[in-house]
N, CA, C and O atoms as CSV, one atom per row, in Angstrom:
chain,resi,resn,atom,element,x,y,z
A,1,UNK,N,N,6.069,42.628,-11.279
A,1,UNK,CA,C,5.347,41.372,-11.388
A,1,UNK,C,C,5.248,40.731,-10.002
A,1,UNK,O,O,6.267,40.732,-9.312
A,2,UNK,N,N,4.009,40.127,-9.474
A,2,UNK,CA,C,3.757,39.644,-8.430
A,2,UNK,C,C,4.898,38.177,-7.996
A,2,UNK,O,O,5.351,37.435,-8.867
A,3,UNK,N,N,5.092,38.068,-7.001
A,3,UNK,CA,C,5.873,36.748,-6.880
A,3,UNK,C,C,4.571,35.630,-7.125
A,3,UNK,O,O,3.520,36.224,-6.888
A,4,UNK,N,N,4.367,34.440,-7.459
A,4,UNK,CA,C,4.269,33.338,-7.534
A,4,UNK,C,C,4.053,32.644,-6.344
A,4,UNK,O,O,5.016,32.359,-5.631
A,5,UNK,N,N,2.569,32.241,-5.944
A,5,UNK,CA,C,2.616,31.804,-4.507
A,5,UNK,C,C,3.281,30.449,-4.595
A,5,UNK,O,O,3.468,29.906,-5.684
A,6,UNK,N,N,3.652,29.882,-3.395
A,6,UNK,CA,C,4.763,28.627,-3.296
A,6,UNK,C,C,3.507,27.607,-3.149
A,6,UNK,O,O,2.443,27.675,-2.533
A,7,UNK,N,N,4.095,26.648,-3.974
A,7,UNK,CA,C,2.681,25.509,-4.760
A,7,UNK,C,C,3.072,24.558,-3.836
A,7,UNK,O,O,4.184,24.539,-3.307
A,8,UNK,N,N,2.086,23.685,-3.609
A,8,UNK,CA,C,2.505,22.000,-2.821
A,8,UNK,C,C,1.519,20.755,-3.391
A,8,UNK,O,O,0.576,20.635,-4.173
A,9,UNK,N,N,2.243,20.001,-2.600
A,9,UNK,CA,C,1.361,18.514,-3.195
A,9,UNK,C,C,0.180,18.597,-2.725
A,9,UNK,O,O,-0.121,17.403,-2.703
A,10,UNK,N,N,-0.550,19.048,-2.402
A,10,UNK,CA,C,-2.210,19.201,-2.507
A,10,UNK,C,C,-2.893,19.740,-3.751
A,10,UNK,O,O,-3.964,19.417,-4.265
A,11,UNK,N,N,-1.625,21.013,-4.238
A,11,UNK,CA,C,-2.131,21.560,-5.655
A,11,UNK,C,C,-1.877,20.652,-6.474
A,11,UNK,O,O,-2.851,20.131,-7.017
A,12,UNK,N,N,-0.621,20.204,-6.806
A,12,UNK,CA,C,-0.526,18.483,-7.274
A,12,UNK,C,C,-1.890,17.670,-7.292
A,12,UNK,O,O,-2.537,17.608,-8.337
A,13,UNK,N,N,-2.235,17.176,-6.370
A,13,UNK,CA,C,-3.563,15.984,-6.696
A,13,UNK,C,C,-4.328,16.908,-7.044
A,13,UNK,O,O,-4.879,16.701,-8.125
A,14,UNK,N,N,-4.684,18.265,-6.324
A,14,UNK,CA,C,-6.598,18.279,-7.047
A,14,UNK,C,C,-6.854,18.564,-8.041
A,14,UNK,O,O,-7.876,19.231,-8.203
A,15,UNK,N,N,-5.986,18.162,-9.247
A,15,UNK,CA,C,-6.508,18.007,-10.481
A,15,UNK,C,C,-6.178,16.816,-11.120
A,15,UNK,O,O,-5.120,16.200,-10.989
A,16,UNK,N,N,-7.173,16.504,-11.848
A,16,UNK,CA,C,-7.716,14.592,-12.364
A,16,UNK,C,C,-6.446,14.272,-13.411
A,16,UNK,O,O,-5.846,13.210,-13.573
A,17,UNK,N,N,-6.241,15.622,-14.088
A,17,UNK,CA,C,-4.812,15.142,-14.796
A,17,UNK,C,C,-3.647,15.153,-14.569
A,17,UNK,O,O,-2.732,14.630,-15.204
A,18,UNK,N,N,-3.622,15.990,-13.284
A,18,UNK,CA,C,-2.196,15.898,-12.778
A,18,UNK,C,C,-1.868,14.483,-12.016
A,18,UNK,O,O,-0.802,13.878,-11.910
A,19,UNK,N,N,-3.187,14.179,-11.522
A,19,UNK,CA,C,-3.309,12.891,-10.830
A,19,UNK,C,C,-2.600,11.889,-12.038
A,19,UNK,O,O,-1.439,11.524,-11.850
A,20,UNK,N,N,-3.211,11.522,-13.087
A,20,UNK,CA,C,-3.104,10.723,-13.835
A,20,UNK,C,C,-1.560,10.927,-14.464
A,20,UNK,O,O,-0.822,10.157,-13.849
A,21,UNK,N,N,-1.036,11.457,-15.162
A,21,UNK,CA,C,0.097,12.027,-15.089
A,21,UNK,C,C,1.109,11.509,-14.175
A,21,UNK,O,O,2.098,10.922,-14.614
A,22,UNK,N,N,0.891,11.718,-12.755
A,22,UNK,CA,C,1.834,10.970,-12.184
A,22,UNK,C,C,1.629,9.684,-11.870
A,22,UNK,O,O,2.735,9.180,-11.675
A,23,UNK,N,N,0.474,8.622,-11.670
A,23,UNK,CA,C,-0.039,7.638,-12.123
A,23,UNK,C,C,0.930,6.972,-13.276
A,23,UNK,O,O,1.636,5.990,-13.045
A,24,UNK,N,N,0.869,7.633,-14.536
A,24,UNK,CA,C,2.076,7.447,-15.650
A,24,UNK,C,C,3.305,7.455,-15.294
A,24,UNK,O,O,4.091,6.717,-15.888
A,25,UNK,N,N,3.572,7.959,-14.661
A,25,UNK,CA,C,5.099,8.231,-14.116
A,25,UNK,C,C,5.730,7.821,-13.453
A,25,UNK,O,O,6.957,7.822,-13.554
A,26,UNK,N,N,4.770,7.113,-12.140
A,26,UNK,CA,C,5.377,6.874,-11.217
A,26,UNK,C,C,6.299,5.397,-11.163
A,26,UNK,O,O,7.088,5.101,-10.265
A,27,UNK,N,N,5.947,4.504,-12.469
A,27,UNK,CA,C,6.925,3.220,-12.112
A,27,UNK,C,C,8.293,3.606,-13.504
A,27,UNK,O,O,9.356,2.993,-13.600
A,28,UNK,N,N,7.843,4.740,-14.409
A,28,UNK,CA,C,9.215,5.012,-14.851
A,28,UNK,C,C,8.981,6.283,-15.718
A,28,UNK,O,O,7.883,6.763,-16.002
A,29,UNK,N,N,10.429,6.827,-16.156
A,29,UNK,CA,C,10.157,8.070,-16.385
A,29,UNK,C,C,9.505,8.050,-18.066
A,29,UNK,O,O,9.949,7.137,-18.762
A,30,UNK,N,N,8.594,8.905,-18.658
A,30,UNK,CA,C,8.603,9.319,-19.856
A,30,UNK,C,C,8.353,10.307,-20.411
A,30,UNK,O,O,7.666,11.228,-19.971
A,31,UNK,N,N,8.934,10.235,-21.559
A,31,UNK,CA,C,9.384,11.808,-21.877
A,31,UNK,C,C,7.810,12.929,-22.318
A,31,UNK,O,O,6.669,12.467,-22.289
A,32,UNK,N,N,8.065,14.105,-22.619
A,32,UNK,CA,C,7.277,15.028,-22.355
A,32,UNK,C,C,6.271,14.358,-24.118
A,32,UNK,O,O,5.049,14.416,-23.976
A,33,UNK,N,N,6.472,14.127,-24.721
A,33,UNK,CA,C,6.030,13.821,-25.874
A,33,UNK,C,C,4.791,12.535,-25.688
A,33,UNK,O,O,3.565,12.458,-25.620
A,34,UNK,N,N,5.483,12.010,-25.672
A,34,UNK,CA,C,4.656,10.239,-24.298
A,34,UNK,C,C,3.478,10.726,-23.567
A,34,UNK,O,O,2.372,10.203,-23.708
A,35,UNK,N,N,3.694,11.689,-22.815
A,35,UNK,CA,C,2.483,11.920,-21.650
A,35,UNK,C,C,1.606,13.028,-22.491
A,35,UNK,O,O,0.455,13.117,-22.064
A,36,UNK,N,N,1.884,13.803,-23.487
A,36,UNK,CA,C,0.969,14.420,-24.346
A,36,UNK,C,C,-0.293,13.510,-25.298
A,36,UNK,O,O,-1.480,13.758,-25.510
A,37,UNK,N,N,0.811,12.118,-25.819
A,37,UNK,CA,C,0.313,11.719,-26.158
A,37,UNK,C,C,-1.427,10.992,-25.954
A,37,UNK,O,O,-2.390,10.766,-26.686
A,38,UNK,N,N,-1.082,10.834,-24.548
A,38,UNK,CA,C,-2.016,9.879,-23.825
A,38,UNK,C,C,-3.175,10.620,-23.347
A,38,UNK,O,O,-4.003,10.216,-22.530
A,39,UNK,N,N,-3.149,11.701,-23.916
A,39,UNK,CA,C,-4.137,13.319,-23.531
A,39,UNK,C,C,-5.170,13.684,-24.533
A,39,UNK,O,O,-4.687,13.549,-25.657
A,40,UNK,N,N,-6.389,14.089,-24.571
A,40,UNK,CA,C,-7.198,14.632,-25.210
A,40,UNK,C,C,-7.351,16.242,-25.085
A,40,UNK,O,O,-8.355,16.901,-25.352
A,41,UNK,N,N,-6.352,16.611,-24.706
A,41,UNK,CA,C,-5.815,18.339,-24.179
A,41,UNK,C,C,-4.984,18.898,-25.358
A,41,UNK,O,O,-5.143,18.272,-26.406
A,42,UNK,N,N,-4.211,19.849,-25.402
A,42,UNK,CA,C,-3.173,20.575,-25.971
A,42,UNK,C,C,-2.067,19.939,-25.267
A,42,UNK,O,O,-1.925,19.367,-24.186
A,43,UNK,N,N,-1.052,20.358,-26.651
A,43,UNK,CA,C,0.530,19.768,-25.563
A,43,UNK,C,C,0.910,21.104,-24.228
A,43,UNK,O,O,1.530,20.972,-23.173
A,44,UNK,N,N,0.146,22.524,-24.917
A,44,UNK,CA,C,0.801,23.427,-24.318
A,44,UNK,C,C,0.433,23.220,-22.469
A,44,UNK,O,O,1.096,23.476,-21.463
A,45,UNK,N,N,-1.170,22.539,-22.724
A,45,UNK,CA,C,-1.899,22.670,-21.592
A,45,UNK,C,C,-1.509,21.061,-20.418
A,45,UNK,O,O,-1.847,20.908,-19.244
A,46,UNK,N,N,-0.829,20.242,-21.185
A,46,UNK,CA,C,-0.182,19.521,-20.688
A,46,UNK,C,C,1.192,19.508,-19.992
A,46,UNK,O,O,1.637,18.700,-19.177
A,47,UNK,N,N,1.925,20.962,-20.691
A,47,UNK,CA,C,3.479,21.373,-20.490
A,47,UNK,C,C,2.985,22.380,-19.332
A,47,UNK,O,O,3.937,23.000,-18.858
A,48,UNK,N,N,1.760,22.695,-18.767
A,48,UNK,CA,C,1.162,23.244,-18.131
A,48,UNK,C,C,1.099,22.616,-16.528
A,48,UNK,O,O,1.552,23.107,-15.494
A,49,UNK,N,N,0.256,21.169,-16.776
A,49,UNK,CA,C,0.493,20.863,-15.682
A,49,UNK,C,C,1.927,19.862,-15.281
A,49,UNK,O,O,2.206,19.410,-14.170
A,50,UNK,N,N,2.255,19.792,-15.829
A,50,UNK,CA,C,3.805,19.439,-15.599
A,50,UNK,C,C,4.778,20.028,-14.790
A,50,UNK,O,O,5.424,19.633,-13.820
A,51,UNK,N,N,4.697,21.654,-15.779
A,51,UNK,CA,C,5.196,22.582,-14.362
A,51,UNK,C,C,4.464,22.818,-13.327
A,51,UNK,O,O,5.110,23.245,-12.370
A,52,UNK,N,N,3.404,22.705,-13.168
A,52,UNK,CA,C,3.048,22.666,-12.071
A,52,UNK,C,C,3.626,21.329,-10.636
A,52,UNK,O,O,3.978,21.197,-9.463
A,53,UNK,N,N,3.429,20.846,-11.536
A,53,UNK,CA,C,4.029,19.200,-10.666
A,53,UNK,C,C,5.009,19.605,-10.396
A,53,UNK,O,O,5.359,19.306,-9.254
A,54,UNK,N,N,5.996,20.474,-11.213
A,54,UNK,CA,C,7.639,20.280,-11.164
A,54,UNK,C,C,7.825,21.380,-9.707
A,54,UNK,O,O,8.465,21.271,-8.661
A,55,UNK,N,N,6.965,22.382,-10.239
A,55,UNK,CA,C,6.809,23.700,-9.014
A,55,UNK,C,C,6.343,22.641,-7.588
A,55,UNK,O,O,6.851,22.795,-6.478
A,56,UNK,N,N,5.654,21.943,-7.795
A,56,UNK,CA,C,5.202,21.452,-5.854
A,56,UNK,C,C,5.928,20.174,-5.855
A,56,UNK,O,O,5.517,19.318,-5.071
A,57,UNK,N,N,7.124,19.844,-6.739
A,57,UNK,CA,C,8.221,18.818,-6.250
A,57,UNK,C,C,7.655,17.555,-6.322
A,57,UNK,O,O,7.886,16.638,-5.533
A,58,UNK,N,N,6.909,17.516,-7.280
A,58,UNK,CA,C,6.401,15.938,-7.855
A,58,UNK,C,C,6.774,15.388,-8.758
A,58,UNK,O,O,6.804,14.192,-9.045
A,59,UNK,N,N,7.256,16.767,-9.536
A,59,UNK,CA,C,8.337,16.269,-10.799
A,59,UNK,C,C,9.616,16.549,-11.362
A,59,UNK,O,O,9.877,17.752,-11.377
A,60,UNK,N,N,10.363,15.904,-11.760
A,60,UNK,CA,C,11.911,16.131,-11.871
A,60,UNK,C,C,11.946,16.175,-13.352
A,60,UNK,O,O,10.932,15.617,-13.772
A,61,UNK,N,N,12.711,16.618,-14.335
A,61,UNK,CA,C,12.502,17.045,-15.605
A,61,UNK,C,C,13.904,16.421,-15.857
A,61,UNK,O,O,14.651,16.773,-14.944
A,62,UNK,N,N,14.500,15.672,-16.707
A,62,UNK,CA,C,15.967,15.217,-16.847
A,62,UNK,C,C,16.123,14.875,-18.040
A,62,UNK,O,O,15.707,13.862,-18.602
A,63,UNK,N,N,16.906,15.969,-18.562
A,63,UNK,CA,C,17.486,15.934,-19.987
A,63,UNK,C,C,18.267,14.724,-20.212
A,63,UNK,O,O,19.178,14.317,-19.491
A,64,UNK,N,N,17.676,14.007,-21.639
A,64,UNK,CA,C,18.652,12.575,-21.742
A,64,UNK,C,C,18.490,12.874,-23.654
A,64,UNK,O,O,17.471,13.006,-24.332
A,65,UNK,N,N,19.928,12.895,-24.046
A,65,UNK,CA,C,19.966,13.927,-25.439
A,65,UNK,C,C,19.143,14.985,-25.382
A,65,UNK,O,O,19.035,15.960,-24.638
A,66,UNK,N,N,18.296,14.367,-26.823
A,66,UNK,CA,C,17.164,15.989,-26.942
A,66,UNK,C,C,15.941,15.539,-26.425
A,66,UNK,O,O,15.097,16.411,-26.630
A,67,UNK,N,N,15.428,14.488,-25.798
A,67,UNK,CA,C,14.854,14.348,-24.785
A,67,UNK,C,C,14.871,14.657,-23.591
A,67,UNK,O,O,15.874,14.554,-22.885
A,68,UNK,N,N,13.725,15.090,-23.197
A,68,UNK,CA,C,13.326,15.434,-21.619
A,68,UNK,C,C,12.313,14.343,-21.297
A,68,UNK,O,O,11.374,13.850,-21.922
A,69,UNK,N,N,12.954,14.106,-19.853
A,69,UNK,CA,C,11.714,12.984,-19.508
A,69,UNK,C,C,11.776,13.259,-18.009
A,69,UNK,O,O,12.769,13.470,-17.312
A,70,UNK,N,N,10.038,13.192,-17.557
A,70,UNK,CA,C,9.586,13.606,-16.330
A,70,UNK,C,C,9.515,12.193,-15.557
A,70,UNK,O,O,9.072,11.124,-15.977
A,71,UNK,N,N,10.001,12.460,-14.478
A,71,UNK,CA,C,9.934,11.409,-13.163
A,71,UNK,C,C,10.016,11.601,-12.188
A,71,UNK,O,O,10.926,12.175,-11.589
A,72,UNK,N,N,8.206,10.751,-11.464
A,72,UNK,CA,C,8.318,11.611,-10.226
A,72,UNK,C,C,9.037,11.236,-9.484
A,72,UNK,O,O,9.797,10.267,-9.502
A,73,UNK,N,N,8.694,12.575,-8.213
A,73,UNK,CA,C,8.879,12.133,-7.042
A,73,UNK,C,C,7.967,12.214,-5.675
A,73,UNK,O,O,7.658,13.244,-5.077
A,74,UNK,N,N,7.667,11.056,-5.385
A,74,UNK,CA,C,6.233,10.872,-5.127
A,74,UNK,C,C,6.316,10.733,-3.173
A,74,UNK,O,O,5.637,10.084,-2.377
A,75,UNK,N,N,7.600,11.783,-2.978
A,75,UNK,CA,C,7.628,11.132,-1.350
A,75,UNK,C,C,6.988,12.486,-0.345
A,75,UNK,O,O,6.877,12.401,0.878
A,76,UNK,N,N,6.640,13.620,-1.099
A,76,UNK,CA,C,5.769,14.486,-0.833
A,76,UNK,C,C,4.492,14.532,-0.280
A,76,UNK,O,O,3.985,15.369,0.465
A,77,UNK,N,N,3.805,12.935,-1.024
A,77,UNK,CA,C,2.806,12.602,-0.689
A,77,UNK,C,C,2.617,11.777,0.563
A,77,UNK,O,O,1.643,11.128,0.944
A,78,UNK,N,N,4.011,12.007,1.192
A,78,UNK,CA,C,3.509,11.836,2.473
A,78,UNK,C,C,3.057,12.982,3.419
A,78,UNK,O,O,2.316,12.896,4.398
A,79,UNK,N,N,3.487,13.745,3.058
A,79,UNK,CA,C,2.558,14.793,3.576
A,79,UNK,C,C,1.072,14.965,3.376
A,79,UNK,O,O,0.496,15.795,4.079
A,80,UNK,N,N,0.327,14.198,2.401
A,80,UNK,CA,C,-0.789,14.205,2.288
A,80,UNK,C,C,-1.110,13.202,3.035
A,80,UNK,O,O,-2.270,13.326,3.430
A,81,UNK,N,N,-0.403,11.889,3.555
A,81,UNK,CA,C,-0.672,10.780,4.283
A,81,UNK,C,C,-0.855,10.922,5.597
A,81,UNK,O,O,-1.525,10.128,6.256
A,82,UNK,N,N,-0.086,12.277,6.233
A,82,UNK,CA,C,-0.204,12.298,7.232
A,82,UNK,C,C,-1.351,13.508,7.536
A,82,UNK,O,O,-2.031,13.430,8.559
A,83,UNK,N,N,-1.448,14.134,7.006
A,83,UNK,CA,C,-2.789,15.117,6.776
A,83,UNK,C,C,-4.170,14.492,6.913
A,83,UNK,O,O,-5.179,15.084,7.296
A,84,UNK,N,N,-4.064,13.012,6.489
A,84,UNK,CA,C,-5.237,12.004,6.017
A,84,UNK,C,C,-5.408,11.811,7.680
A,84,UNK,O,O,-6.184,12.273,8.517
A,85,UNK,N,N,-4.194,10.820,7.713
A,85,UNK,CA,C,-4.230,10.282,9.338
A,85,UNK,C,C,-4.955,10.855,10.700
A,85,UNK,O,O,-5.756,10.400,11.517
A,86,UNK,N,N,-4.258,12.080,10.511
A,86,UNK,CA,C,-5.086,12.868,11.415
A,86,UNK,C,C,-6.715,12.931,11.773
A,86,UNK,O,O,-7.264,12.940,12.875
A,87,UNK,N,N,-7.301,12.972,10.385
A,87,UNK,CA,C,-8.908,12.514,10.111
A,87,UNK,C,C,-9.442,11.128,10.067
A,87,UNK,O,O,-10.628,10.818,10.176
A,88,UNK,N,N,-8.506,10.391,9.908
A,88,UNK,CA,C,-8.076,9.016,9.887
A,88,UNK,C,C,-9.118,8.833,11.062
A,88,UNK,O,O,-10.307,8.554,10.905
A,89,UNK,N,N,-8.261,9.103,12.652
A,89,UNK,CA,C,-7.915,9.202,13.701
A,89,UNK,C,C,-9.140,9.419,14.405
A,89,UNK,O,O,-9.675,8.679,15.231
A,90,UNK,N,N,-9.535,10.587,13.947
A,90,UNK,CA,C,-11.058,11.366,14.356
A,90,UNK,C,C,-12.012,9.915,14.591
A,90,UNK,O,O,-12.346,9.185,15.524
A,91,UNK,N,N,-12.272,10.053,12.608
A,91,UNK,CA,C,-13.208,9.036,12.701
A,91,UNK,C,C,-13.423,7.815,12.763
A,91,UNK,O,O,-14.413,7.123,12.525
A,92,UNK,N,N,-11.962,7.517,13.255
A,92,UNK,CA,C,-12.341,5.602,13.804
A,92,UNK,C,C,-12.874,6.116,15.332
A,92,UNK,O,O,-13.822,5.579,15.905
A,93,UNK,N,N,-12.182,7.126,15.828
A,93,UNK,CA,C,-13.060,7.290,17.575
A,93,UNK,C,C,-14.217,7.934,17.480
A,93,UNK,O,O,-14.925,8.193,18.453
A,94,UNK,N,N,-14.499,8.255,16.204
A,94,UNK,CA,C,-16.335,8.820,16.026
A,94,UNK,C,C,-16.914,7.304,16.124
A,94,UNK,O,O,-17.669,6.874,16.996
A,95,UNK,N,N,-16.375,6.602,15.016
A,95,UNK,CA,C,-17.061,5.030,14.754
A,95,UNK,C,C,-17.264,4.154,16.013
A,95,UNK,O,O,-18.271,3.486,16.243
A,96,UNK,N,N,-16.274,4.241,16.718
A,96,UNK,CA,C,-16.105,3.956,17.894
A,96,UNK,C,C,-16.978,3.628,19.042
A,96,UNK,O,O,-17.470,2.639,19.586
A,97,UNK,N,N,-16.938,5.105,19.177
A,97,UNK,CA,C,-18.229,5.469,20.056
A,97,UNK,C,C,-19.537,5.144,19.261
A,97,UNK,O,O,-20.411,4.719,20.017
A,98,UNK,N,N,-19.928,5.227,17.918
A,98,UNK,CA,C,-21.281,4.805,17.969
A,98,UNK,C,C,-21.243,3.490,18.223
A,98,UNK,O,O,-22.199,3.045,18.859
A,99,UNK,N,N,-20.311,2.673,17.865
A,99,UNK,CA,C,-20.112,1.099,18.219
A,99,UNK,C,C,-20.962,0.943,19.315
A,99,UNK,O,O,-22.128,0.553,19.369
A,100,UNK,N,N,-20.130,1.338,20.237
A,100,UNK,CA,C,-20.447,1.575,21.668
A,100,UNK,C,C,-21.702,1.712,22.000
A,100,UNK,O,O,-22.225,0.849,22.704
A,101,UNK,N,N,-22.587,3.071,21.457
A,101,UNK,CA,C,-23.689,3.249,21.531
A,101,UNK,C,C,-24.749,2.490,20.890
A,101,UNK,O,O,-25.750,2.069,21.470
A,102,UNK,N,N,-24.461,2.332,19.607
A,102,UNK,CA,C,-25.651,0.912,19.050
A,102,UNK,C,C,-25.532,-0.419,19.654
A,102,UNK,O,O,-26.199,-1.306,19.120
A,103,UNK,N,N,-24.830,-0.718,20.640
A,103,UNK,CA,C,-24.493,-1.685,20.905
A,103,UNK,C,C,-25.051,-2.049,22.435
A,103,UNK,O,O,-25.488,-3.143,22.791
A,104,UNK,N,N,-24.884,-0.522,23.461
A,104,UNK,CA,C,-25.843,-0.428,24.345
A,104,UNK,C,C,-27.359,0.012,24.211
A,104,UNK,O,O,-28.226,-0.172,25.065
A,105,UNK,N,N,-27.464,0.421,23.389
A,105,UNK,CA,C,-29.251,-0.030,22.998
A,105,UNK,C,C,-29.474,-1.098,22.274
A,105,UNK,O,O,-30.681,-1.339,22.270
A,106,UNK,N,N,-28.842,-1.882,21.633
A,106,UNK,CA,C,-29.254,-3.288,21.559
A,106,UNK,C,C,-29.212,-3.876,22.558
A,106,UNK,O,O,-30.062,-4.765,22.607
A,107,UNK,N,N,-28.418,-3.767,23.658
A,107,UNK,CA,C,-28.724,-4.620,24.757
A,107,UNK,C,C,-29.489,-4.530,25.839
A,107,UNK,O,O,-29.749,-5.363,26.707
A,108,UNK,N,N,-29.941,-3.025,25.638
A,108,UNK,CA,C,-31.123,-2.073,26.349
A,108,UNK,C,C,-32.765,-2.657,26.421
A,108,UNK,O,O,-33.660,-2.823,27.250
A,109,UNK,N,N,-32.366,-2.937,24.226
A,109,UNK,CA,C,-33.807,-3.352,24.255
A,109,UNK,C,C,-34.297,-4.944,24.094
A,109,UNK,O,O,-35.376,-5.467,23.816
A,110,UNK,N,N,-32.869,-5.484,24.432
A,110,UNK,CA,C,-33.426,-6.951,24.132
A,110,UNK,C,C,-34.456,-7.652,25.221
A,110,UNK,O,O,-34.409,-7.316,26.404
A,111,UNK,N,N,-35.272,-8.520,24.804
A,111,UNK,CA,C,-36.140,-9.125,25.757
A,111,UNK,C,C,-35.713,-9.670,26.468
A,111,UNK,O,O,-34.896,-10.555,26.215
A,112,UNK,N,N,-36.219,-9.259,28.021
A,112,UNK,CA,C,-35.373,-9.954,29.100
A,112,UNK,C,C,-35.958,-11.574,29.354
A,112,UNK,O,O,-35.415,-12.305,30.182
């Protein structure tokens, strides 16, 4: 059997329900039953992306009796923050410069 490529928080967000999911989660934990609920999916396809979350370290799974309840952990996503930044970065000095440039042809063409 093939190994399992190693998942991260990018595979995490780009899907709308994993998004939402941790959205649910993130100000407290609830259990696996709870977040099915709130779904127009299967439970299986919900226990689906869960592990997935759990695989790229967004989610922690913590047995409390015969409950399990998922809670993230959402400090991964700084790695997406700083991924952002970088482009961030780009295009305020793209914006920048056109500043610059619409700004010397407005003063190019004003009537003297």
């Amino acid at each position: 059997m093939a190994a399992e490529a190693r998942r991260d928080v990018f595979q995490a967000i780009a899907d709308p329900t994993r998004r939402e999911i941790l959205g649910m989660i993130a100000f407290e934990p609830m259990n696996l039953n709870a977040i099915a609920d709130k779904f127009d999916i299967s439970r299986p396809a919900v226990s689906n992306h869960i592990k997935i979350l759990t695989q790229c370290g967004m989610v922690v799974i913590k047995q409390q009796g015969r409950e399990r309840y998922c809670e993230a952990k959402l400090d991964a996503l700084g790695d997406v923050s700083t991924w952002i930044d970088q482009y961030r970065q780009l295009w305020m000095e793209r914006f920048d410069s056109l500043d610059k440039y619409i700004n010397k042809i407005q003063h190019k063409n004003q009537p003297k």
